[in-house]
NUKOLGU-689500 format. One record per atom (N, C-alpha, C): residue in one letter; atom name; residue number from 1; x, y, z. Coordinates in Angstrom, 1 decimal, decimal comma, always signed. Atoms other than C-alpha are relative to their C-alpha. Layout:
// residues N
NODE residuo atomo num   east  north     up
NODE       a    CA NUM      X      Y      Z
...
// end
This chain:
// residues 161
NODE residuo atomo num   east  north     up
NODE       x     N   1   +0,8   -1,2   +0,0
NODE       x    CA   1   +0,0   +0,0   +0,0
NODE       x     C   1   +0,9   +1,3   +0,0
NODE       x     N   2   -1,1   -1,3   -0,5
NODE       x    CA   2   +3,1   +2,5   +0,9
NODE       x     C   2   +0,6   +0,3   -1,0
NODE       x     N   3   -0,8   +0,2   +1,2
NODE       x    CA   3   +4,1   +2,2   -3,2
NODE       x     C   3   -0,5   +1,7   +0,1
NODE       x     N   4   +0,5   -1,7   +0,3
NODE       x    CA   4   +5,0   +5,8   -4,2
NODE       x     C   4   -0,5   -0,3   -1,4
NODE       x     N   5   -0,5   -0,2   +1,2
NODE       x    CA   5   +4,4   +6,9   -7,2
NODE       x     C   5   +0,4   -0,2   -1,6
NODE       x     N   6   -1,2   +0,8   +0,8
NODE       x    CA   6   +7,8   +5,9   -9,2
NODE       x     C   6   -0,5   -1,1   -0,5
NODE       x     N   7   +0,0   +1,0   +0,5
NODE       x    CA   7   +7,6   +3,1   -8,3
NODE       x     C   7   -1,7   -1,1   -0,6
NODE       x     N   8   +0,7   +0,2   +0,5
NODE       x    CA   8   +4,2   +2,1   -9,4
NODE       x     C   8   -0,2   -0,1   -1,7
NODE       x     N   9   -0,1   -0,9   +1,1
NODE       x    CA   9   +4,7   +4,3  -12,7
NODE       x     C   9   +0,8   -1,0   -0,4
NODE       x     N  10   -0,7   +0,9   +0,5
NODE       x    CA  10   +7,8   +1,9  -13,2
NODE       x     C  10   -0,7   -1,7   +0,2
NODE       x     N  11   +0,7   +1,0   -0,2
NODE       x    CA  11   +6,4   -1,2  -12,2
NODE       x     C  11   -0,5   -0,4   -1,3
NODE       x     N  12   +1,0   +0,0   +0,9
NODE       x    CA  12   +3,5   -0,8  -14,7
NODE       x     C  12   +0,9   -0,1   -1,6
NODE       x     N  13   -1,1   -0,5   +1,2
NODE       x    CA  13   +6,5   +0,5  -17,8
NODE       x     C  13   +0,7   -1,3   +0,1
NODE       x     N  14   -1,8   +0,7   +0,4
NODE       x    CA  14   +8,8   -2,5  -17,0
NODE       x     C  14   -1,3   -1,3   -0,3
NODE       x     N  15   +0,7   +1,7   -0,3
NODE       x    CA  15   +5,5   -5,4  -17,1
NODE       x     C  15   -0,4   +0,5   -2,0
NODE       x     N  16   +0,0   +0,2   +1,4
NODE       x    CA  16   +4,5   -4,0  -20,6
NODE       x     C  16   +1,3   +0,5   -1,6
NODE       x     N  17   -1,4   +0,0   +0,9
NODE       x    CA  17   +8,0   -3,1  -22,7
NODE       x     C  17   +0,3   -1,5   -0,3
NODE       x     N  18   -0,3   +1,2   +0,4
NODE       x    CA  18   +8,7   -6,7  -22,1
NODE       x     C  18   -0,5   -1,1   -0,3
NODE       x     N  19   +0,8   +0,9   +1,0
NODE       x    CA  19   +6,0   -8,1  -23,7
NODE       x     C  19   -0,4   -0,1   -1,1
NODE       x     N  20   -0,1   -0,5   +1,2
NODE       x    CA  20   +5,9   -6,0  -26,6
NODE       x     C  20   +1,2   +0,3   -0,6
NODE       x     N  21   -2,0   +0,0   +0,5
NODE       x    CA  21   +9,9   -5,6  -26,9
NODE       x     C  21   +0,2   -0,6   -1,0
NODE       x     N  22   -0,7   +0,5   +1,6
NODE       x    CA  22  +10,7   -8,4  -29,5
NODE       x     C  22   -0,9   +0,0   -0,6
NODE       x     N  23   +0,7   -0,1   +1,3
NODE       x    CA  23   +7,7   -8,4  -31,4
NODE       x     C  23   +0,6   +1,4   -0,8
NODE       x     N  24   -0,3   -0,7   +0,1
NODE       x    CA  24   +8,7   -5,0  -31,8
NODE       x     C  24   +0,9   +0,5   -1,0
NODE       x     N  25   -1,7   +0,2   +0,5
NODE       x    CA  25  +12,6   -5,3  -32,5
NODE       x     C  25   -0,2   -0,6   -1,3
NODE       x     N  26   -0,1   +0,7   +1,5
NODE       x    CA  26  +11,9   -7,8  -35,2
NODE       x     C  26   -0,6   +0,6   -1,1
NODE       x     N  27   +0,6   -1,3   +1,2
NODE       x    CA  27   +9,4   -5,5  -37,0
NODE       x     C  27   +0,9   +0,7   -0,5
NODE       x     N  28   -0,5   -1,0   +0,5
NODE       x    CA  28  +11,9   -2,8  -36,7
NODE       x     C  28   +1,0   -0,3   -0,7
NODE       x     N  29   -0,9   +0,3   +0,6
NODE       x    CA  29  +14,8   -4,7  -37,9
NODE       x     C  29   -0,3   -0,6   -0,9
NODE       x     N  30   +0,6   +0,4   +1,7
NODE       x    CA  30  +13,0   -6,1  -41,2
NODE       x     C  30   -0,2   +1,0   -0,5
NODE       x     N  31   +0,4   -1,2   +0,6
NODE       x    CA  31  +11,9   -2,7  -42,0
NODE       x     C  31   +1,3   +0,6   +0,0
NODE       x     N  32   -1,1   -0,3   -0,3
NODE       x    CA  32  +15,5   -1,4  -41,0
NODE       x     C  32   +0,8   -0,2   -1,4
NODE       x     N  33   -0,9   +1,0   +0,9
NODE       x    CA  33  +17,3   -3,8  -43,6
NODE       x     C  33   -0,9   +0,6   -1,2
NODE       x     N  34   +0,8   -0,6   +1,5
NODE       x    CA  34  +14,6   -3,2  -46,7
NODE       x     C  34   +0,0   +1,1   -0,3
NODE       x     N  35   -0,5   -1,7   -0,2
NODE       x    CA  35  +14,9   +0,4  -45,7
NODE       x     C  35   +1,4   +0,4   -0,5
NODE       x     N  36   -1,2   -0,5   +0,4
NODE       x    CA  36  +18,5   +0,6  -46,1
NODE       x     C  36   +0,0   -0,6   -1,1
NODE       x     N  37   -0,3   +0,4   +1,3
NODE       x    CA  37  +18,6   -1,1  -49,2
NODE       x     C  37   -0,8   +0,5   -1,1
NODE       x     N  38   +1,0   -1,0   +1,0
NODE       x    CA  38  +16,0   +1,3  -50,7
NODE       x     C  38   +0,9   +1,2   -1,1
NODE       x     N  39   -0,1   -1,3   +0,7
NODE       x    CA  39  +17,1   +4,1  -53,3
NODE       x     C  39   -0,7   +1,5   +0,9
NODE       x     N  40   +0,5   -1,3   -0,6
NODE       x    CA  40  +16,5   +7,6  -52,0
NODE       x     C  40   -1,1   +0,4   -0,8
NODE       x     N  41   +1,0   -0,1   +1,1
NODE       x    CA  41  +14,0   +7,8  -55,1
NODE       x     C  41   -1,6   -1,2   +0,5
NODE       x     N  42   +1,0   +0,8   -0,8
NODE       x    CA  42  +12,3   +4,6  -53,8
NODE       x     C  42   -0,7   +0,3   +0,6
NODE       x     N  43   +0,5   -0,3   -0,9
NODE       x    CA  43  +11,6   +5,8  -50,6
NODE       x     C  43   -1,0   +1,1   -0,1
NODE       x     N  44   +1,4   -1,2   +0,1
NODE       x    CA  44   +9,9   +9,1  -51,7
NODE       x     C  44   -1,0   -0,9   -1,0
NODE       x     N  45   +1,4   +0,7   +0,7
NODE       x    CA  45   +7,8   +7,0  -54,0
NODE       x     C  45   -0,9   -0,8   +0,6
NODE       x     N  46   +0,6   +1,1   -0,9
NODE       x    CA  46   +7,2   +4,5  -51,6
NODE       x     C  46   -1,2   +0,9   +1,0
NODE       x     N  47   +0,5   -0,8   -0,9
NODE       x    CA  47   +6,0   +7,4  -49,3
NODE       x     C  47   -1,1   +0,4   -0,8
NODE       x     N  48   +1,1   -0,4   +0,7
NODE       x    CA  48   +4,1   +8,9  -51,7
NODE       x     C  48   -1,3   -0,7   -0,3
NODE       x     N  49   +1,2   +0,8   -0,1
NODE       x    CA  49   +1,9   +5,8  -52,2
NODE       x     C  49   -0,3   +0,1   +1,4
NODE       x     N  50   +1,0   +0,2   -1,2
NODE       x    CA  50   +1,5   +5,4  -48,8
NODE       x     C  50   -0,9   +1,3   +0,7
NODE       x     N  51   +0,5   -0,6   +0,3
NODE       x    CA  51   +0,3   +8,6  -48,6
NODE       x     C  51   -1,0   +0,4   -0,3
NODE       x     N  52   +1,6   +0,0   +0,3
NODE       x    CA  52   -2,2   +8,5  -51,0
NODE       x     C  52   -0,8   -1,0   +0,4
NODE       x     N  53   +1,0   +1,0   -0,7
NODE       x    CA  53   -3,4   +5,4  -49,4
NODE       x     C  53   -0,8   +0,5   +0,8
NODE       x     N  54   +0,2   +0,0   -1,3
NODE       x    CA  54   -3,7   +6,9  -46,3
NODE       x     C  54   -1,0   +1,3   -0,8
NODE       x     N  55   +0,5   -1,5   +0,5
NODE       x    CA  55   -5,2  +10,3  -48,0
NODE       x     C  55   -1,6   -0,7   -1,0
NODE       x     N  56   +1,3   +0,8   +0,8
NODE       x    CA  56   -8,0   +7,5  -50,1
NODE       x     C  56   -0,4   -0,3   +0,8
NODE       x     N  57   +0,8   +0,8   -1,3
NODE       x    CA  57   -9,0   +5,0  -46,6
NODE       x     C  57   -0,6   +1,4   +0,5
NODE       x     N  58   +0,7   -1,3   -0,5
NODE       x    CA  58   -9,6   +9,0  -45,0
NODE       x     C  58   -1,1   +0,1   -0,3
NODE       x     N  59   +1,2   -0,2   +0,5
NODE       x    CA  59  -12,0   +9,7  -47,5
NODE       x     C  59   -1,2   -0,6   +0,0
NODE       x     N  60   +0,5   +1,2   +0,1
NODE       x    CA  60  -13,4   +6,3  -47,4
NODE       x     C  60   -1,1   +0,1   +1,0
NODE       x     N  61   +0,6   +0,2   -1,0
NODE       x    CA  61  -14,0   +6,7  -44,0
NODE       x     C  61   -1,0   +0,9   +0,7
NODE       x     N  62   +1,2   -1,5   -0,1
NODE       x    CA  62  -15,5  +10,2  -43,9
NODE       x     C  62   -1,0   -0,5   -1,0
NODE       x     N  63   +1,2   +0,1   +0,9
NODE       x    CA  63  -17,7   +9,0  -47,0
NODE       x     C  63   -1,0   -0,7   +0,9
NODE       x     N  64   +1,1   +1,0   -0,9
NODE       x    CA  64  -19,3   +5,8  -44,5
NODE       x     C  64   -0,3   +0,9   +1,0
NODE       x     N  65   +0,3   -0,8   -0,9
NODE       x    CA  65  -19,3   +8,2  -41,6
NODE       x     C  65   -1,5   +0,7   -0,4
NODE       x     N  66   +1,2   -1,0   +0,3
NODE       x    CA  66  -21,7  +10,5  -43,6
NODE       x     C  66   -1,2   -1,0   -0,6
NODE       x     N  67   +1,6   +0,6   +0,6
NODE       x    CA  67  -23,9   +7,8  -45,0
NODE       x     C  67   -0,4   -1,0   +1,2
NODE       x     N  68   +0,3   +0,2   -0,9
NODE       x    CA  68  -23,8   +6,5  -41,6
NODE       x     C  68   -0,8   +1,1   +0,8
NODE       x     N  69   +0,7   -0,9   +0,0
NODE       x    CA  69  -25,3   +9,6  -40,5
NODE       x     C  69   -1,2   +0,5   -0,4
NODE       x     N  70   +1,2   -0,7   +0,8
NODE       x    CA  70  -27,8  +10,6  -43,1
NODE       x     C  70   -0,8   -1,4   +0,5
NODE       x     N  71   +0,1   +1,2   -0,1
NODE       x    CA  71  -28,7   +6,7  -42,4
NODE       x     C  71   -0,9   +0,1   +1,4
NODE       x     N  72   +0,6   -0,7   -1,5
NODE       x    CA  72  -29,3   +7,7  -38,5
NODE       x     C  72   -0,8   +1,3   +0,2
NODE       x     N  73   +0,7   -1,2   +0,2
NODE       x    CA  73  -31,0  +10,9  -39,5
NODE       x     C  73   -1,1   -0,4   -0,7
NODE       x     N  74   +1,0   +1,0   +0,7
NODE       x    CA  74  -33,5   +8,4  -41,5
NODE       x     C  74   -0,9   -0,5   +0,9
NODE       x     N  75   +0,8   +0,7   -0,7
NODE       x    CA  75  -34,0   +6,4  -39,1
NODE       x     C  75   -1,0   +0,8   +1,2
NODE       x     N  76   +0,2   -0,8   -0,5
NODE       x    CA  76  -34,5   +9,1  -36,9
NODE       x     C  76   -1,7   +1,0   -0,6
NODE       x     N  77   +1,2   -0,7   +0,5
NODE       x    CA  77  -37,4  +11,0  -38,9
NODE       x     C  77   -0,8   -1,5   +0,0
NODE       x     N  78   +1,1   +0,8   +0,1
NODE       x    CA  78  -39,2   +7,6  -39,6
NODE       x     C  78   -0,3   -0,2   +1,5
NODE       x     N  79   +0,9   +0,5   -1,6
NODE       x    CA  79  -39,4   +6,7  -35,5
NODE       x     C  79   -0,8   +1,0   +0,0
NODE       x     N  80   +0,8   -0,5   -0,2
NODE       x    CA  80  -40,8   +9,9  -35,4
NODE       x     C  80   -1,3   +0,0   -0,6
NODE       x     N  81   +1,3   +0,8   +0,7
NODE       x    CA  81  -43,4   +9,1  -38,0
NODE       x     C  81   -1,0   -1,1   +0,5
NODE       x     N  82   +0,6   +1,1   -1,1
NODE       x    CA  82  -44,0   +5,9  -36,0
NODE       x     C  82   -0,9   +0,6   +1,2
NODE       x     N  83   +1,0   -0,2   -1,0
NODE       x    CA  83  -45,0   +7,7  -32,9
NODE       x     C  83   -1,0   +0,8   -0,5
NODE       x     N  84   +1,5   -1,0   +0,5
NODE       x    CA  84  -47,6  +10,2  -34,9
NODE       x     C  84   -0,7   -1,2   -0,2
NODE       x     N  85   +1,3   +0,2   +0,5
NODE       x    CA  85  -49,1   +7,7  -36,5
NODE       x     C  85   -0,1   -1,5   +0,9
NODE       x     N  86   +0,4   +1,4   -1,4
NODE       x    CA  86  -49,5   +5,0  -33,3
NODE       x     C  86   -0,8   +0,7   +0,6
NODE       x     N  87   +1,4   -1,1   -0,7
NODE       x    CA  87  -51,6   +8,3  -32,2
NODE       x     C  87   -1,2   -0,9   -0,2
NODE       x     N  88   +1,5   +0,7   +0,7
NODE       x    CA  88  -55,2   +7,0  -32,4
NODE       x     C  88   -1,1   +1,1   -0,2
NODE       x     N  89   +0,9   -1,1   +0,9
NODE       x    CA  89  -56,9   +9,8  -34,4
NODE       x     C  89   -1,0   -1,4   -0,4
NODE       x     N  90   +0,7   +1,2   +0,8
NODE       x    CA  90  -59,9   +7,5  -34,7
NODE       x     C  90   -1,3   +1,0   +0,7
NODE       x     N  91   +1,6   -0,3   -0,4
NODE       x    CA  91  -63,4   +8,6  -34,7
NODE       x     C  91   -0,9   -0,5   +0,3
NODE       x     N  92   +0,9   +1,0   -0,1
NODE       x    CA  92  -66,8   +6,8  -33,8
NODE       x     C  92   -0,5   +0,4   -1,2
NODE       x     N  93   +1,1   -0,3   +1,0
NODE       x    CA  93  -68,9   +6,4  -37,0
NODE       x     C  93   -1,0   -0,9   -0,4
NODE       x     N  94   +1,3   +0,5   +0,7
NODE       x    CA  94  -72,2   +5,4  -38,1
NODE       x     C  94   +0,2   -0,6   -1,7
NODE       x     N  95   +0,7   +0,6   +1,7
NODE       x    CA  95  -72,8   +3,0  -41,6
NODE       x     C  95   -1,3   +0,4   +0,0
NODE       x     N  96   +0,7   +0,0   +0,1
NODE       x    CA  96  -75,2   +4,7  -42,8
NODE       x     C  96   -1,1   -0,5   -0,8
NODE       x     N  97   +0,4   +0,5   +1,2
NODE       x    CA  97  -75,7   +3,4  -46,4
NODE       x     C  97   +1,3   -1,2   -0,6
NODE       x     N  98   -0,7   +1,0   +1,1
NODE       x    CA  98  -73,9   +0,5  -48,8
NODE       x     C  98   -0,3   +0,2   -0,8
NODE       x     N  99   +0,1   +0,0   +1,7
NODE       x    CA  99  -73,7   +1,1  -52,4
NODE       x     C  99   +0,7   -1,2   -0,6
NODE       x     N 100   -1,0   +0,8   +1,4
NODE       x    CA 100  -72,6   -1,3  -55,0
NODE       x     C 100   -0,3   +0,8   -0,9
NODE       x     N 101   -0,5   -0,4   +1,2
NODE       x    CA 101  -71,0   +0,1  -57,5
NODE       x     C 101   -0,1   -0,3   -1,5
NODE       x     N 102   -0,2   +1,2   +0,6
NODE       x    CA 102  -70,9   -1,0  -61,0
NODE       x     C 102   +0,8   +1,3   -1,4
NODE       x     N 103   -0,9   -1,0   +0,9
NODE       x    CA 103  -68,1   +0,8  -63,1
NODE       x     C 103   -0,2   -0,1   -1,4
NODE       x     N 104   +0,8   +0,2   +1,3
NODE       x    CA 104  -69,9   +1,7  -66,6
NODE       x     C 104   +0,6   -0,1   -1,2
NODE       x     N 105   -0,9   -0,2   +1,2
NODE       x    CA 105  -68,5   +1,4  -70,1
NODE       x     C 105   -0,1   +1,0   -0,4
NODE       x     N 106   -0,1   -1,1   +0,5
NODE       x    CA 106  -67,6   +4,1  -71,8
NODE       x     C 106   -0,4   -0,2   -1,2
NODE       x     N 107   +0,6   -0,1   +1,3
NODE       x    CA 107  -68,7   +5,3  -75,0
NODE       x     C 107   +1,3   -0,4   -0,8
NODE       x     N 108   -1,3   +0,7   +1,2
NODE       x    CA 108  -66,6   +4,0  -78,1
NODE       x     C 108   +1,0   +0,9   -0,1
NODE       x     N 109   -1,3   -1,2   +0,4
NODE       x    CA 109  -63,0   +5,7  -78,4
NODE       x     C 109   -0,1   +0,4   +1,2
NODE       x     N 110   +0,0   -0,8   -1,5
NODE       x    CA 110  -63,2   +6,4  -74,5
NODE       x     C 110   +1,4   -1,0   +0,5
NODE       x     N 111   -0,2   +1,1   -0,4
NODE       x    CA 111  -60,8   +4,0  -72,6
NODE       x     C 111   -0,1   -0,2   +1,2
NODE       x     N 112   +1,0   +0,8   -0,8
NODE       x    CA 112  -62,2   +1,5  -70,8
NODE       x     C 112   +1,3   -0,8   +1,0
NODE       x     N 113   -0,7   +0,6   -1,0
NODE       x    CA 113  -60,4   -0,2  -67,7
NODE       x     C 113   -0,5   -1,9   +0,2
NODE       x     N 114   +0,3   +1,1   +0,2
NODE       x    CA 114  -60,2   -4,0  -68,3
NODE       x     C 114   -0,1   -0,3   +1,7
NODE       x     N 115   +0,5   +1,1   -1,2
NODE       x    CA 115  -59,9   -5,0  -65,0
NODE       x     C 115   -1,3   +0,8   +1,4
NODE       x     N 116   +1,1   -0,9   -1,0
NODE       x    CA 116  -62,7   -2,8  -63,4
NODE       x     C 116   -1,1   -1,3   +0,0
NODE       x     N 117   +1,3   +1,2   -0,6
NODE       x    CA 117  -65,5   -5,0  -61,4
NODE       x     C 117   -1,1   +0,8   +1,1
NODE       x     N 118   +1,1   -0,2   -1,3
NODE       x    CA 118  -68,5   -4,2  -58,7
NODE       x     C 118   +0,9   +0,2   +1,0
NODE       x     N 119   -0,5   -0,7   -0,9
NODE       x    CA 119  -67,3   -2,4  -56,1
NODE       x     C 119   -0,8   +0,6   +1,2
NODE       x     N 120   +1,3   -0,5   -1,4
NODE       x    CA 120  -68,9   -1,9  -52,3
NODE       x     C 120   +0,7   +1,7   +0,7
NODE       x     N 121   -0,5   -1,8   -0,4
NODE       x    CA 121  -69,0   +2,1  -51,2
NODE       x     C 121   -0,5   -0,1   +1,3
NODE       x     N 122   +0,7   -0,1   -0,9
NODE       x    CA 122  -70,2   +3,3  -48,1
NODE       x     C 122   -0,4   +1,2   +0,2
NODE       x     N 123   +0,5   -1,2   -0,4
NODE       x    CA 123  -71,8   +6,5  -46,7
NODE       x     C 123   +0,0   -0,5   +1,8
NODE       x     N 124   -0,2   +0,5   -1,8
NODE       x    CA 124  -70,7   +6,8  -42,8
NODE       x     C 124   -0,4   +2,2   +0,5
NODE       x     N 125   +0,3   -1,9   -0,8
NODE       x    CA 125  -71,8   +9,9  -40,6
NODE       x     C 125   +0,9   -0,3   +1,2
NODE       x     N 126   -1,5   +0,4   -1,2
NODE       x    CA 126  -68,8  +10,3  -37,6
NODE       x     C 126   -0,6   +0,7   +1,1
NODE       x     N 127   +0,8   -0,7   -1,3
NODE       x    CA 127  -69,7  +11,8  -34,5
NODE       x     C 127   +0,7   +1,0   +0,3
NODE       x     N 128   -0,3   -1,6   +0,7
NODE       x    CA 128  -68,2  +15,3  -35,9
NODE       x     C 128   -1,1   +0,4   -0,3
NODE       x     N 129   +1,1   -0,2   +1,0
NODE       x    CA 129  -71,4  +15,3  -37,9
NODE       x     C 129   +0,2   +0,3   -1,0
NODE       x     N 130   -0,5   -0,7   +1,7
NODE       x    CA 130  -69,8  +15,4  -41,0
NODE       x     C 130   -0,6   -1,6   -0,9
NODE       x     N 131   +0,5   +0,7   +0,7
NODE       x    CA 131  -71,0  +12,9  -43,6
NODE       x     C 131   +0,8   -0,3   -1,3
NODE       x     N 132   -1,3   +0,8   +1,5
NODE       x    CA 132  -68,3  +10,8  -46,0
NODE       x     C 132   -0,9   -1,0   -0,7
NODE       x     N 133   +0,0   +1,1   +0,8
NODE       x    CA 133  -68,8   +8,8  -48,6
NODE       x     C 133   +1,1   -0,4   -0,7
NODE       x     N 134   -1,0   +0,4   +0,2
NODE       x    CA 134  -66,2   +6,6  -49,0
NODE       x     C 134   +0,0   -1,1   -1,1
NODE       x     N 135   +0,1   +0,8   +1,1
NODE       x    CA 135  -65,6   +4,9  -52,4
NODE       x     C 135   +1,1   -1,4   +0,5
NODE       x     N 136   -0,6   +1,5   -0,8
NODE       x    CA 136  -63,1   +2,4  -50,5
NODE       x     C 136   +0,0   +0,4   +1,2
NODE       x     N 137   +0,4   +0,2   -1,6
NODE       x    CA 137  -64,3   +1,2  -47,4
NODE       x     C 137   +1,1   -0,3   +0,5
NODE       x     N 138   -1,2   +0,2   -0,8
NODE       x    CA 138  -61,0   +0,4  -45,9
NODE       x     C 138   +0,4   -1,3   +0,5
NODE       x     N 139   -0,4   +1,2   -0,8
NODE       x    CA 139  -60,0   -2,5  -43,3
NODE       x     C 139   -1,3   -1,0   +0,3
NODE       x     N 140   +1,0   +1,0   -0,3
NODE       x    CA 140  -63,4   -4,0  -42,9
NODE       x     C 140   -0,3   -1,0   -1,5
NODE       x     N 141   +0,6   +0,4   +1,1
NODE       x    CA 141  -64,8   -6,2  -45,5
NODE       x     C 141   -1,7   +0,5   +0,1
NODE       x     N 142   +1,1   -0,5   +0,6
NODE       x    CA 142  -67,7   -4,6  -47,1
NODE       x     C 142   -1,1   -1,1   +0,5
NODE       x     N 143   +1,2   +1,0   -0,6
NODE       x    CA 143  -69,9   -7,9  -46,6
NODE       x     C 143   -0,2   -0,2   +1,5
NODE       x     N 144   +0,3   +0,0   -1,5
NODE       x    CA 144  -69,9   -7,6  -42,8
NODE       x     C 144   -0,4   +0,9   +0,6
NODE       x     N 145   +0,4   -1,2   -0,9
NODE       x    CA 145  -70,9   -4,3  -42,8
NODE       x     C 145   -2,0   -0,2   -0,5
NODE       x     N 146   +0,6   -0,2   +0,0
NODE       x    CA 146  -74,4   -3,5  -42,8
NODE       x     C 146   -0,7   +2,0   +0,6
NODE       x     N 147   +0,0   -1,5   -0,6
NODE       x    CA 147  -76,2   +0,4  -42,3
NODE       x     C 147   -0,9   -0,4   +1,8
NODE       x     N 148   -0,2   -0,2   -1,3
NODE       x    CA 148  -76,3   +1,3  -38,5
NODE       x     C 148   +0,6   -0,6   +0,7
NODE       x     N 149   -1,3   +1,0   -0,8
NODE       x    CA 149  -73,2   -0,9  -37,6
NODE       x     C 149   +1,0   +1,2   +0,5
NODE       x     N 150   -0,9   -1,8   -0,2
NODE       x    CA 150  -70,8   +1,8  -35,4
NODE       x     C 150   +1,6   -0,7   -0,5
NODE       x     N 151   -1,7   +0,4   +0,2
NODE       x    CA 151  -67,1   +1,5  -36,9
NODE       x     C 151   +0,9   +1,4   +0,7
NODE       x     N 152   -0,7   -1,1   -0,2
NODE       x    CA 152  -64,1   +3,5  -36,3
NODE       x     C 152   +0,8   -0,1   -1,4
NODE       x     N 153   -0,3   -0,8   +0,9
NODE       x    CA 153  -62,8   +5,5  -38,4
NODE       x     C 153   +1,5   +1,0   +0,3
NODE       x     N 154   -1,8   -0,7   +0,2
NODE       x    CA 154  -58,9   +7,1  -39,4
NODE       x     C 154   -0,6   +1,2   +0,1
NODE       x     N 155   +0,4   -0,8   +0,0
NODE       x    CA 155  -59,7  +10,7  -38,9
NODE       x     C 155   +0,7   +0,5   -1,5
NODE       x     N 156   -1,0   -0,7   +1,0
NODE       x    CA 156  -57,1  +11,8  -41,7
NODE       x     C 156   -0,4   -0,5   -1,0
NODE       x     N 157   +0,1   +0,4   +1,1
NODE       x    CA 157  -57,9   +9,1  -44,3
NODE       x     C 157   -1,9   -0,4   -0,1
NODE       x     N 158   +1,4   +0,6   +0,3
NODE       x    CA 158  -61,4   +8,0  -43,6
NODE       x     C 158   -0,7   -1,4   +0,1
NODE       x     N 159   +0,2   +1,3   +0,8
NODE       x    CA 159  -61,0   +4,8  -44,0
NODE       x     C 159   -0,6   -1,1   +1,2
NODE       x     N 160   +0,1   +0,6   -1,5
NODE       x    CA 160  -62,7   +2,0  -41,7
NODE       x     C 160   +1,0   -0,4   +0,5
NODE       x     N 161   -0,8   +0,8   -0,2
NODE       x    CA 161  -60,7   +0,5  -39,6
NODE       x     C 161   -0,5   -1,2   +0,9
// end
C-alpha cells in the first residue's frame, strides 16, 4: 500500500516493454534492412503511395461516416413518423348506407379499364357530424358491414378501420 508513485509508474512500464519488446525489434529490424537497401528515389515514391493510401482510406471513411449519418437521421425522422401515426386519431362512425357500385362502359373511343368490377362504397356519418362517402371502405370487409353498424374510423384518411 506504501508504493510511491515511481515506483508504481515503473512497475507498470517494465511489465509492458517486455511483452511487446521483441515483437517490436523484429518488426523494426525487417523494415530497417529493406529500408536501407532502398534508393533515396524509392523511398519518396514508396512514401508517396503510402500517402495517398492513407489520403484514399480517409476519404473512405469520412464517406461511410456521412452515409452513416444521413442513415441515422432516416431512421430518426421515420421513429418519429411511428409515434404520430401509433396516435389514435380515430373517430366513432355510423354505416349509414352500402352502395354497389358498377363501373360503366364508356362510349366508343373512350378508354375502358379492363380489369374494373363491382365495387362496395359506403356512406358513414362520424360523430363530428360530418358525412363521407367513401368509395373504399377500408380495413373492414364490405360484406360484414351493414347500415347502423358503429365503426371507427382514421380521422385523416377516412378509412374503416
Amino acid at each position: 500500500m506504501s508504493t510511491t508513485p515511481q515506483k508504481a509508474t515503473a512497475a507498470k512500464g517494465d511489465a509492458t516493454p517486455t511483452a511487446a519488446a521483441p515483437e517490436k525489434m523484429e518488426v523494426e529490424e525487417a523494415l530497417d534492412e529493406e529500408i536501407l537497401r532502398m534508393a533515396p528515389e524509392d523511398l519518396k515514391s514508396r512514401t508517396h503511395l503510402l500517402d495517398n493510401e492513407i489520403r484514399i482510406m480517409r476519404s473512405e471513411v469520412q464517406r461511410i461516416n456521412h452515409s452513416v449519418s444521413t442513415l441515422k437521421e432516416r431512421i430518426k425522422e421515420n421513429n418519429e413518423r411511428i409515434k404520430v401515426n401509433k396516435t389514435l386519431p380515430y373517430l366513432v362512425s355510423n354505416v349509414v348506407e352500402l352502395l354497389d357500385l358498377e363501373d360503366n362502359q364508356e362510349e366508343e373511343g373512350a378508354n375502358v379499364d379492363l380489369d374494373a368490377h363491382k365495387t362496395k362504397c359506403a356512406v358513414i356519418k362520424t360523430s363530428t357530424r360530418a358525412t363521407y362517402f367513401l368509395p373504399v371502405v377500408g380495413l373492414v370487409e364490405p360484406s360484414e358491414l351493414k347500415p347502423g353498424d358503429l365503426v371507427g374510423v382514421n380521422k385523416v384518411t377516412s378509412n374503416l378501420l
